[in-house]
Biopython code that builds the backbone (N, CA, C, O; Angstrom):
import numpy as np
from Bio.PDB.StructureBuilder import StructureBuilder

atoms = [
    (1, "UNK", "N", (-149.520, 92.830, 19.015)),
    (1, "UNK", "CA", (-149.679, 91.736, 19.939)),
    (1, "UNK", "C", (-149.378, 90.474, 19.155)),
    (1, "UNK", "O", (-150.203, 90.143, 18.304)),
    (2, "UNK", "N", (-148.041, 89.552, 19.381)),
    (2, "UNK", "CA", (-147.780, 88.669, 18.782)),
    (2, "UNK", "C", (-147.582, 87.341, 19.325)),
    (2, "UNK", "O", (-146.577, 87.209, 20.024)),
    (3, "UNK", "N", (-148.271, 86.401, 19.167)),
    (3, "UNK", "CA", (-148.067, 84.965, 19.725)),
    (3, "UNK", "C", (-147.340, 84.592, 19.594)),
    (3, "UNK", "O", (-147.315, 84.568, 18.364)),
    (4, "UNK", "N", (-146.334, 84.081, 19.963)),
    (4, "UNK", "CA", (-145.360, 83.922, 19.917)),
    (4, "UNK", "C", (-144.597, 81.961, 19.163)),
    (4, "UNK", "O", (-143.744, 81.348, 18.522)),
    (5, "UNK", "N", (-145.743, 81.941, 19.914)),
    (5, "UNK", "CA", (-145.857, 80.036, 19.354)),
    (5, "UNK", "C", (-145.913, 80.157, 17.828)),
    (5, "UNK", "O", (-145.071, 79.714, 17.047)),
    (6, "UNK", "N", (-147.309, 80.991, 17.448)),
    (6, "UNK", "CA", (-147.240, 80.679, 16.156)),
    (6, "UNK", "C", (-147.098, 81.885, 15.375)),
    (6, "UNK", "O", (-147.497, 81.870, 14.211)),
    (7, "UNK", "N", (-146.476, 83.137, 15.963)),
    (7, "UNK", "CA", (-145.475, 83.453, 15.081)),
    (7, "UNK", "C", (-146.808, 85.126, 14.159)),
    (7, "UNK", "O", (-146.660, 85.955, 13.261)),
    (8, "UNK", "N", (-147.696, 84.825, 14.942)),
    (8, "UNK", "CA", (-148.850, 85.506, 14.387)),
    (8, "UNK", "C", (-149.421, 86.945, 14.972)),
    (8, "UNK", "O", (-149.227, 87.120, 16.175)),
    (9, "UNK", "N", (-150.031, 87.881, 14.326)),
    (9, "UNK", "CA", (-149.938, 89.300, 15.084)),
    (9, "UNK", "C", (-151.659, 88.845, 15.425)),
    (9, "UNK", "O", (-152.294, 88.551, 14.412)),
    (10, "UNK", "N", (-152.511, 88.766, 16.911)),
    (10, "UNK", "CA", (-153.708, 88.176, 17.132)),
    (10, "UNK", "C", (-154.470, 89.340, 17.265)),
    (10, "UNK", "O", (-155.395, 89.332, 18.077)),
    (11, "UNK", "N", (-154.131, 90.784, 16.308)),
    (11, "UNK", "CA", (-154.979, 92.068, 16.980)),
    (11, "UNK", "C", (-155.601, 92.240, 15.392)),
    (11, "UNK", "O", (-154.798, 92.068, 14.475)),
    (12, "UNK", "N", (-156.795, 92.523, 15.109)),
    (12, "UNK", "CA", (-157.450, 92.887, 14.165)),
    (12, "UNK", "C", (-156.885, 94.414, 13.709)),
    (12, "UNK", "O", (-157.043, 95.355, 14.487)),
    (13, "UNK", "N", (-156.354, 94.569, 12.672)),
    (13, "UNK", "CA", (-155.955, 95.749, 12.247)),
    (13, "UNK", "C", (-154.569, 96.332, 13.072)),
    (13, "UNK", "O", (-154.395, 97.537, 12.893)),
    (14, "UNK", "N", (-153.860, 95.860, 13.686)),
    (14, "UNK", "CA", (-152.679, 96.143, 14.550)),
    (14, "UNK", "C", (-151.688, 97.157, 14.358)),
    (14, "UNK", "O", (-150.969, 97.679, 15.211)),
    (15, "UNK", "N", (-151.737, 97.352, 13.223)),
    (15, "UNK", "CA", (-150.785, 98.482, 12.582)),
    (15, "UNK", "C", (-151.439, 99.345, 12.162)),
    (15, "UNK", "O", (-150.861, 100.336, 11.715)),
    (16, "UNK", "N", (-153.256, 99.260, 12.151)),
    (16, "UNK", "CA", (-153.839, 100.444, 11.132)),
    (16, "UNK", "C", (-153.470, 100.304, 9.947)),
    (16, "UNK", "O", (-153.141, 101.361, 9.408)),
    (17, "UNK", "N", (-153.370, 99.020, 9.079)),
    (17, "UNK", "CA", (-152.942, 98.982, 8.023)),
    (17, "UNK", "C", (-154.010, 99.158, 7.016)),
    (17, "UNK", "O", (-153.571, 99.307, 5.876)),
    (18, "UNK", "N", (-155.565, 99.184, 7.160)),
    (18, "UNK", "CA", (-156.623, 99.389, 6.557)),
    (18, "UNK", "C", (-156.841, 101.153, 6.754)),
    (18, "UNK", "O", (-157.933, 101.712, 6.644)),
    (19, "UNK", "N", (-155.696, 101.760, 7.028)),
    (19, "UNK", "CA", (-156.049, 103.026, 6.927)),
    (19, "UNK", "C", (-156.854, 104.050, 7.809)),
    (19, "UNK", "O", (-156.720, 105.271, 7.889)),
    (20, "UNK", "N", (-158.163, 102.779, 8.764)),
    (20, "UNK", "CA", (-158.935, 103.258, 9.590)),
    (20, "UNK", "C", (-158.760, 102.479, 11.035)),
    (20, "UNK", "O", (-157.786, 101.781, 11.320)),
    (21, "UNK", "N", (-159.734, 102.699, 11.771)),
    (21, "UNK", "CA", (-160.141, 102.417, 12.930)),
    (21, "UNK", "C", (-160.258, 100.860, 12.837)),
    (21, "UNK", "O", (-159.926, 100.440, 13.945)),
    (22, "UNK", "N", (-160.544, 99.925, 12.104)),
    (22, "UNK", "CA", (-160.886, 98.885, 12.059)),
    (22, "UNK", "C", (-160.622, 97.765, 12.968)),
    (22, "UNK", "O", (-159.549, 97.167, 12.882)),
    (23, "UNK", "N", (-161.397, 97.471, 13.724)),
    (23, "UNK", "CA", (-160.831, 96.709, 15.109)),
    (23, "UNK", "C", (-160.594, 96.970, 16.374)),
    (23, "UNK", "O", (-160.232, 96.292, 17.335)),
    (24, "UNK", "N", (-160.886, 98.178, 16.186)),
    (24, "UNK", "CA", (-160.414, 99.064, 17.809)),
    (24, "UNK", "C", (-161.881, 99.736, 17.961)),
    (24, "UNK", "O", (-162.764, 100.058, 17.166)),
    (25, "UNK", "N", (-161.712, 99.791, 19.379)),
    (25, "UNK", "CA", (-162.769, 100.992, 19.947)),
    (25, "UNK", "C", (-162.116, 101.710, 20.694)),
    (25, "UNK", "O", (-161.357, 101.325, 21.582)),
    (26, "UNK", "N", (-162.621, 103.978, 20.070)),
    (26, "UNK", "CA", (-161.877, 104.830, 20.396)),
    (26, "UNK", "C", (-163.122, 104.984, 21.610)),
    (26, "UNK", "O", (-164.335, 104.785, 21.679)),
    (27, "UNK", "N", (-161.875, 105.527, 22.620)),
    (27, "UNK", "CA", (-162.787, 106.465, 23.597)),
    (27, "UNK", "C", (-162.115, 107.742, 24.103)),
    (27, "UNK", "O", (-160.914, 107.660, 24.362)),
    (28, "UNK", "N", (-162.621, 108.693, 24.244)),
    (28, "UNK", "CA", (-161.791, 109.569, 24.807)),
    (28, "UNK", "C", (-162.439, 110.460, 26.542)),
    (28, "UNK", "O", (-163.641, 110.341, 26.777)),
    (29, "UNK", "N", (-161.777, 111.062, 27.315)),
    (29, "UNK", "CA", (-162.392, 110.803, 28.615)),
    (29, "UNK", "C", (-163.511, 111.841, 28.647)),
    (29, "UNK", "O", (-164.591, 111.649, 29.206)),
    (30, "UNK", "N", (-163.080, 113.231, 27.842)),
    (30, "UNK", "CA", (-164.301, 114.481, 27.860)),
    (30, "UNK", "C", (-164.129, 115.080, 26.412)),
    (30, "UNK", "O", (-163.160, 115.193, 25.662)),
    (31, "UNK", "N", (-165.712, 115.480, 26.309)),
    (31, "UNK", "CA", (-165.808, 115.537, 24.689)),
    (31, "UNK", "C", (-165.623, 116.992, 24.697)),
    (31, "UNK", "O", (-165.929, 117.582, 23.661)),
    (32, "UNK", "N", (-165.140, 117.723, 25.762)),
    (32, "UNK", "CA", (-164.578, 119.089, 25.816)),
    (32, "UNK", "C", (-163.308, 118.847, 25.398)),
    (32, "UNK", "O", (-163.201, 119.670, 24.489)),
    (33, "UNK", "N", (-161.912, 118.061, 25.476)),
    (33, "UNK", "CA", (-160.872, 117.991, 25.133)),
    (33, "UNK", "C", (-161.213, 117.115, 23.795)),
    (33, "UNK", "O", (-160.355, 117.372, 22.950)),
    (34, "UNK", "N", (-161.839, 116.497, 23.478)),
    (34, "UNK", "CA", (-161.858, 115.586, 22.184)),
    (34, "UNK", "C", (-162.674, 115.908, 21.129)),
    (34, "UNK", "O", (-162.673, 115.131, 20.174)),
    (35, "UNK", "N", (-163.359, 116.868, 21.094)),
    (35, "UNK", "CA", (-164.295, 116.615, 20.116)),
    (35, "UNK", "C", (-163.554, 117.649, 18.565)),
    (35, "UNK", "O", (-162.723, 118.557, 18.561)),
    (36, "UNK", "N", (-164.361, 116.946, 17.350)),
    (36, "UNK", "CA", (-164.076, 117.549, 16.310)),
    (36, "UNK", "C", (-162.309, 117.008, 15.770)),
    (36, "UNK", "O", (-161.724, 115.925, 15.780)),
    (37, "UNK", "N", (-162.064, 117.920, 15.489)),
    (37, "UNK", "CA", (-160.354, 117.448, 15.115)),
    (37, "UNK", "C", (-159.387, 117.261, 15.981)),
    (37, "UNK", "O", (-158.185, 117.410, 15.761)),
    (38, "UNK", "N", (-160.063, 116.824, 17.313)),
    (38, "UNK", "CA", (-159.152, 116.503, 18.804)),
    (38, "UNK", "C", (-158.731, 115.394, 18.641)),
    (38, "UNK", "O", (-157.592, 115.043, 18.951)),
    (39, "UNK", "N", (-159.804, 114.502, 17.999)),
    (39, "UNK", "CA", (-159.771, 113.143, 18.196)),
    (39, "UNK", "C", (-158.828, 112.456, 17.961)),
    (39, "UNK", "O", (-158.593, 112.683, 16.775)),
    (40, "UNK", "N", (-157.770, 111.404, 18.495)),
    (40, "UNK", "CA", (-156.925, 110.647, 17.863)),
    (40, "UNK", "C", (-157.422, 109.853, 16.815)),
    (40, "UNK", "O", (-158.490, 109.243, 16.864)),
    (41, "UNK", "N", (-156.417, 109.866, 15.599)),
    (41, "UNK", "CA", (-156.904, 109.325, 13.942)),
    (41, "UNK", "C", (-155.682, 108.458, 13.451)),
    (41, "UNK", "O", (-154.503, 108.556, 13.791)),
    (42, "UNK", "N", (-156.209, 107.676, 12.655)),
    (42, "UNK", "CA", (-154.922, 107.279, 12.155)),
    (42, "UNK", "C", (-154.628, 108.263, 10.337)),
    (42, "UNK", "O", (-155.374, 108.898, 9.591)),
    (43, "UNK", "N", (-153.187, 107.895, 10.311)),
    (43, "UNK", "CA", (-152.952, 109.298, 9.821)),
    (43, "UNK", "C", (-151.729, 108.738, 8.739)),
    (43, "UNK", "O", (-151.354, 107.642, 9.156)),
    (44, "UNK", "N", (-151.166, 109.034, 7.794)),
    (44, "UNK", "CA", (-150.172, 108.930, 6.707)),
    (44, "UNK", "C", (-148.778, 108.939, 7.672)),
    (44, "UNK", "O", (-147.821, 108.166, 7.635)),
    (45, "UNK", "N", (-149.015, 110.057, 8.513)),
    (45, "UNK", "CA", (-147.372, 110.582, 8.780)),
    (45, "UNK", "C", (-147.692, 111.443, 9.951)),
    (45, "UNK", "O", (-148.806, 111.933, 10.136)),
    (46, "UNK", "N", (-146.489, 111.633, 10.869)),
    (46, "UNK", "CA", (-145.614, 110.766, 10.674)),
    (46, "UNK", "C", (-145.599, 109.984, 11.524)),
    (46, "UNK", "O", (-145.967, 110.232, 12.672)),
    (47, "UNK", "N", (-144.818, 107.983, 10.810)),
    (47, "UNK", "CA", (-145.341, 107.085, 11.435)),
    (47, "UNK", "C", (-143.714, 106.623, 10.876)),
    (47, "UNK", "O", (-142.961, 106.910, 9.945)),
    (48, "UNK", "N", (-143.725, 105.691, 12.134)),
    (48, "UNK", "CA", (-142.541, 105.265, 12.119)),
    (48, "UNK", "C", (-142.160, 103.863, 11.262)),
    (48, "UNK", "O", (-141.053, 103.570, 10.809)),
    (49, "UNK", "N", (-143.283, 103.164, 11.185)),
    (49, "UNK", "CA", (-142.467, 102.394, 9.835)),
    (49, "UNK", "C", (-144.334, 101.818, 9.317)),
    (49, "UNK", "O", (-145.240, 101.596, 10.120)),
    (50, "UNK", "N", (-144.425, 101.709, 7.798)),
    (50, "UNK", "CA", (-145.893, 101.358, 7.324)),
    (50, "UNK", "C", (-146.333, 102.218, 7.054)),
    (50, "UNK", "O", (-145.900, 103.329, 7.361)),
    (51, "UNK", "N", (-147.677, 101.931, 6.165)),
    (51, "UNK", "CA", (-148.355, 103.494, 5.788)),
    (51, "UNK", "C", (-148.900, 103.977, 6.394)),
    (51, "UNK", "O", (-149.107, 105.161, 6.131)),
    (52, "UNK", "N", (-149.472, 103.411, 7.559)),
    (52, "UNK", "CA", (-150.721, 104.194, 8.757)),
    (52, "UNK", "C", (-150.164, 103.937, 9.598)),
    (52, "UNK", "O", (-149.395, 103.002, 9.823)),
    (53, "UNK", "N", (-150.503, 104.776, 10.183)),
    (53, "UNK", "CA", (-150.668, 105.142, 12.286)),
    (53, "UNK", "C", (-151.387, 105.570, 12.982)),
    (53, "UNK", "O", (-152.332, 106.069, 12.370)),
    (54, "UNK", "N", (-151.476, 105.669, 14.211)),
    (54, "UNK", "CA", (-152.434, 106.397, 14.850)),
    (54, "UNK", "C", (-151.726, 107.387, 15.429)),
    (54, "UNK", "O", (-150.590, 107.227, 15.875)),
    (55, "UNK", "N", (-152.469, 108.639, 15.453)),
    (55, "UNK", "CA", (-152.003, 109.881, 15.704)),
    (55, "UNK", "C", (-152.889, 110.364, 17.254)),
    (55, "UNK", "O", (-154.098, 110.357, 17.485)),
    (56, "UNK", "N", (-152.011, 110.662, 17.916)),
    (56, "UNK", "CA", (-152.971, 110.896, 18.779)),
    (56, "UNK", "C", (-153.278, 112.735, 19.280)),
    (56, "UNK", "O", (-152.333, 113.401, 19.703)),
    (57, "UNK", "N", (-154.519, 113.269, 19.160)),
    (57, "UNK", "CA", (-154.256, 114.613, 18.955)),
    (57, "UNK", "C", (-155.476, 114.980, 20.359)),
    (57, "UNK", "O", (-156.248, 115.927, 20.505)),
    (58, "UNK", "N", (-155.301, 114.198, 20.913)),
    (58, "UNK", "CA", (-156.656, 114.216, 22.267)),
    (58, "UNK", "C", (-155.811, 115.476, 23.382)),
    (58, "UNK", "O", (-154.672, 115.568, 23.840)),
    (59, "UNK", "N", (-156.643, 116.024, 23.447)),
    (59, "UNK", "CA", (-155.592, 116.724, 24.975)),
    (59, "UNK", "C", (-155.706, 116.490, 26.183)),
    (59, "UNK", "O", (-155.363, 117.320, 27.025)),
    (60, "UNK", "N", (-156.102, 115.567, 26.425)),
    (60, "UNK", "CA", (-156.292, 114.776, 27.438)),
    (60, "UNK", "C", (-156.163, 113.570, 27.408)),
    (60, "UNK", "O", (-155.956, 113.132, 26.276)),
    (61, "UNK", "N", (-156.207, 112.757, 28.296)),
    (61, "UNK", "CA", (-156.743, 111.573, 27.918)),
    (61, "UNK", "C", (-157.431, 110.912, 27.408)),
    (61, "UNK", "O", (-158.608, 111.092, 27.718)),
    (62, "UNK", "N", (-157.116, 109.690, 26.267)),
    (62, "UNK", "CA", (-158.339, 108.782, 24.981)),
    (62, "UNK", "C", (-157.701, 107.428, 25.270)),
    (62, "UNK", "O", (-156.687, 107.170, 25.919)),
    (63, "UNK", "N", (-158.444, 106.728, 24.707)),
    (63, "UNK", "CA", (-158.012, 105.026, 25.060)),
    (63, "UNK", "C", (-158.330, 104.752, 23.299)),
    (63, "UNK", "O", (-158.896, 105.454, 22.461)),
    (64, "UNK", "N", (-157.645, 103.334, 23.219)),
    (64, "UNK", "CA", (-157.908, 102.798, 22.158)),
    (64, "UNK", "C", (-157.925, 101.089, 22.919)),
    (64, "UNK", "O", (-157.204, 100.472, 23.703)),
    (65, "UNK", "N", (-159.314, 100.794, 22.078)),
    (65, "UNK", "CA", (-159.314, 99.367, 23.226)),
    (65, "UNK", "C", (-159.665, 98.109, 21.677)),
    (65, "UNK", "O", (-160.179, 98.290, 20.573)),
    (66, "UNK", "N", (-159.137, 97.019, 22.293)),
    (66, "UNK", "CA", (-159.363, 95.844, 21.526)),
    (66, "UNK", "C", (-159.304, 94.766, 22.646)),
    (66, "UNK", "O", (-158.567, 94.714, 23.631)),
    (67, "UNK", "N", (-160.226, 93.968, 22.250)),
    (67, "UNK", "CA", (-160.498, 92.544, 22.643)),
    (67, "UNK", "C", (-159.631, 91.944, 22.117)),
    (67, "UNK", "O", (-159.161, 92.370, 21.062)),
    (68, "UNK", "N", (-159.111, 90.637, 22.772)),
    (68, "UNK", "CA", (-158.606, 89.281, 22.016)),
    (68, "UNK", "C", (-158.690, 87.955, 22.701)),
    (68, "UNK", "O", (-159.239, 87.820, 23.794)),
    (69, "UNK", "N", (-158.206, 87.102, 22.118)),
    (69, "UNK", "CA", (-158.422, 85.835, 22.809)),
    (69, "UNK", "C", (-156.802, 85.060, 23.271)),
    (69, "UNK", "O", (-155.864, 85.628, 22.711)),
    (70, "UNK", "N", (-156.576, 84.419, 23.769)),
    (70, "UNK", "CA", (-155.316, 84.121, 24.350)),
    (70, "UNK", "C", (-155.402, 82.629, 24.834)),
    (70, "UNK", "O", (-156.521, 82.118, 24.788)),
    (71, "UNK", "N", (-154.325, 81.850, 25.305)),
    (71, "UNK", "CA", (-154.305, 80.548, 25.464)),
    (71, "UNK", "C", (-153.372, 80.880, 26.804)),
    (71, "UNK", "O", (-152.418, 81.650, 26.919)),
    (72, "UNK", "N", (-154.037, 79.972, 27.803)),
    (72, "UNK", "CA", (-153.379, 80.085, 29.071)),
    (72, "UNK", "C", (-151.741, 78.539, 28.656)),
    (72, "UNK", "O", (-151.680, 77.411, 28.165)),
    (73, "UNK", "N", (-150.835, 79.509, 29.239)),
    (73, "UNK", "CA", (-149.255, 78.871, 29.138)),
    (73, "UNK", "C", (-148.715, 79.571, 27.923)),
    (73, "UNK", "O", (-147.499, 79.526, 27.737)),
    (74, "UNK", "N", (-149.589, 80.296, 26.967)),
    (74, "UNK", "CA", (-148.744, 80.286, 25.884)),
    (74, "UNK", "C", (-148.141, 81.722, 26.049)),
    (74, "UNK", "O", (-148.731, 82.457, 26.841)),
    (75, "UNK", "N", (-147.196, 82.145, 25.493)),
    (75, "UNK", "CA", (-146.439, 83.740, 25.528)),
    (75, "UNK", "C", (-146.675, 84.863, 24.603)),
    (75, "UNK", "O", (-146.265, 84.542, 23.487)),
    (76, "UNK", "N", (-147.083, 85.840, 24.615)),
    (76, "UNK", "CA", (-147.042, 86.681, 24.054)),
    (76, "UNK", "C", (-146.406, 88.153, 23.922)),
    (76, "UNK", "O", (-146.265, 88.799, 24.961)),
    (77, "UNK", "N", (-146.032, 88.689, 22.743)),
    (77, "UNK", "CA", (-144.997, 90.054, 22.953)),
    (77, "UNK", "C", (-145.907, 91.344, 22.239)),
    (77, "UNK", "O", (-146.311, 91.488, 21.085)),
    (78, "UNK", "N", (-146.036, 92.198, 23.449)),
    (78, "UNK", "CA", (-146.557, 93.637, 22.891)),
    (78, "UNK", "C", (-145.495, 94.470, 22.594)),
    (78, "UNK", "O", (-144.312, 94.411, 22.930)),
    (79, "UNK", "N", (-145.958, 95.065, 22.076)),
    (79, "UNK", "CA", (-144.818, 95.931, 20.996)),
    (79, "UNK", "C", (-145.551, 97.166, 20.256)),
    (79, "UNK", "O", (-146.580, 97.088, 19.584)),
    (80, "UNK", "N", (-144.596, 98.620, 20.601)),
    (80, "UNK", "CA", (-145.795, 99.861, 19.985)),
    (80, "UNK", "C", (-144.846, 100.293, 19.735)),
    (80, "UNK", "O", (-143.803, 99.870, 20.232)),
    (81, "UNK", "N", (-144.903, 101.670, 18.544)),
    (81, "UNK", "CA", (-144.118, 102.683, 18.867)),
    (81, "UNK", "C", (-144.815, 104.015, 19.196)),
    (81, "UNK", "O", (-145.902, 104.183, 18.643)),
    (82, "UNK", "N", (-144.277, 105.180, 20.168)),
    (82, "UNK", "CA", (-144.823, 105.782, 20.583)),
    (82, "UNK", "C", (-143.892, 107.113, 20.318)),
    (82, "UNK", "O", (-142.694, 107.168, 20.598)),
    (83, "UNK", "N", (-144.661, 108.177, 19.725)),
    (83, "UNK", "CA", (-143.802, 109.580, 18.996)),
    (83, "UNK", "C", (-144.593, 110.591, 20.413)),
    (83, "UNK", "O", (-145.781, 110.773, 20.679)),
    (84, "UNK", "N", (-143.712, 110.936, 20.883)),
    (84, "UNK", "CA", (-144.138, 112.519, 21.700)),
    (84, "UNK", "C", (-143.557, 113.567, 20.851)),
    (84, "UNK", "O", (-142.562, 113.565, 20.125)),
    (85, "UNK", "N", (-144.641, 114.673, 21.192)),
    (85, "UNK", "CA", (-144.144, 116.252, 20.767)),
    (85, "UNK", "C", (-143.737, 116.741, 21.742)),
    (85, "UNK", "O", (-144.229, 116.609, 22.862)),
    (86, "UNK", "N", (-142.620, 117.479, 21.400)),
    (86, "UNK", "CA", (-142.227, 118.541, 22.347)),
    (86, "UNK", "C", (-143.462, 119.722, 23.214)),
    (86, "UNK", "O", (-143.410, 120.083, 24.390)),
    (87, "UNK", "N", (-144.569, 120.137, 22.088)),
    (87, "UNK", "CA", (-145.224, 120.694, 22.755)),
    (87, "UNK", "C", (-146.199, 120.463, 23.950)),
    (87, "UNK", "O", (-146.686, 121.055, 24.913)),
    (88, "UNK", "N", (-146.195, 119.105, 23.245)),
    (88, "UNK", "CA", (-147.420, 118.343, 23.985)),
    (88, "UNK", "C", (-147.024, 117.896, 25.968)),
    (88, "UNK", "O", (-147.806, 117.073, 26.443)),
    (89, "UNK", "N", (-146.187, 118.299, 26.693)),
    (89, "UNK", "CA", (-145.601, 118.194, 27.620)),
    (89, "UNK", "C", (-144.985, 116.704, 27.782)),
    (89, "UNK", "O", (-144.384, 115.987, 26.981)),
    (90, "UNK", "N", (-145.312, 116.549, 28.924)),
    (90, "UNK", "CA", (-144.944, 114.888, 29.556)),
    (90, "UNK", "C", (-146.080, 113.500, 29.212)),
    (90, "UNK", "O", (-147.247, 113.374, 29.585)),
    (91, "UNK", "N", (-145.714, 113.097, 28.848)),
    (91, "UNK", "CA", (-146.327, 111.848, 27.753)),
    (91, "UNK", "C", (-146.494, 110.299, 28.837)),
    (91, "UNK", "O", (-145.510, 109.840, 29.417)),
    (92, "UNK", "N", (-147.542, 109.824, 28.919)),
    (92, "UNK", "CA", (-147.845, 109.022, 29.560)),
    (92, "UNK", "C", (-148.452, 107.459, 28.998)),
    (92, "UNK", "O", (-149.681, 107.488, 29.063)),
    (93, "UNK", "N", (-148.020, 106.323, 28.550)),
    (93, "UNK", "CA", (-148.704, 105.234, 27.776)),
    (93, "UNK", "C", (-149.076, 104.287, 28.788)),
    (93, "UNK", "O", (-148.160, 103.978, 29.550)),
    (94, "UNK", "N", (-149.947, 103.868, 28.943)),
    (94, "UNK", "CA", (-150.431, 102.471, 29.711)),
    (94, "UNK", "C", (-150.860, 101.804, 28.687)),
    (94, "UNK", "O", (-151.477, 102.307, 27.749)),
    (95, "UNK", "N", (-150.409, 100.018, 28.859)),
    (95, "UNK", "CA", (-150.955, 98.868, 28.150)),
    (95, "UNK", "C", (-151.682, 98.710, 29.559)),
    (95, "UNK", "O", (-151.290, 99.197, 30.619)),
    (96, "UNK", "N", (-152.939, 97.850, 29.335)),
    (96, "UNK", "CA", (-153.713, 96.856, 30.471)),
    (96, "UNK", "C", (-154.151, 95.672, 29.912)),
    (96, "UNK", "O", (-155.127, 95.548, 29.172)),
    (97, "UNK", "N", (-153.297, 94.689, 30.338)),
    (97, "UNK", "CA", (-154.313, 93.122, 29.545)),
    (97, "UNK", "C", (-155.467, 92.779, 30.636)),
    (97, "UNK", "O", (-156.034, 93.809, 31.002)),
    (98, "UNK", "N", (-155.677, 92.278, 30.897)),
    (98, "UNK", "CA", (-156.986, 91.708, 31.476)),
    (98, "UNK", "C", (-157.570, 90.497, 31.409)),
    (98, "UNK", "O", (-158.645, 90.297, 31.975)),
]
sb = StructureBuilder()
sb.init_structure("model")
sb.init_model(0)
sb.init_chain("A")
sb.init_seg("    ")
for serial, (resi, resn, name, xyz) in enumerate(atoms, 1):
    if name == "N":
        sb.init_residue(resn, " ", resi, " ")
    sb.init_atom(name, np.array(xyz, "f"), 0.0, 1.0, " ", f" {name:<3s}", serial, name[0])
structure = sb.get_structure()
């Protein structure tokens, strides 16, 4: 998430560059599809550019949520990259600002 005015990324940990969770809150929808090593993690590899990513290994549906703050008029650009597996079927991403 990048402001565009000043040129700045406004998401705490945005890339997972601390390796962990830091800044985000995970949720996932049932702890029958998520629990234990279901959970989406951030992970070494493979990630498309940087040392961390988030991996998402939920079989169902999980959210990853962050707060931020914003300035009304000003512009901002979201920007992800998103890896599907072949096994994993048909792949679905929603952003929601709010």
């Amino acid at each position: 998430m990048n402001h565009t005015s000043a040129s700045t990324d406004i998401l705490i940990n945005g890339g997972f560059d601390t390796g962990d969770l830091t800044g985000w809150t995970q949720y996932c929808n049932t702890t029958i599809n998520c629990d234990g090593n279901y959970y989406g993690q951030v992970a070494t590899s493979p990630c498309y550019s940087g040392g961390y990513c988030y991996v998402d290994k939920c079989g169902n549906y999980d959210y990853l949520l962050q707060s931020f703050s914003t300035m009304i008029g000003d512009y901002y650009l979201v920007s992800f990259y998103f890896r599907a597996y072949a096994n994993g079927g048909p792949q679905t991403i929603y952003v929601t600002l709010t």
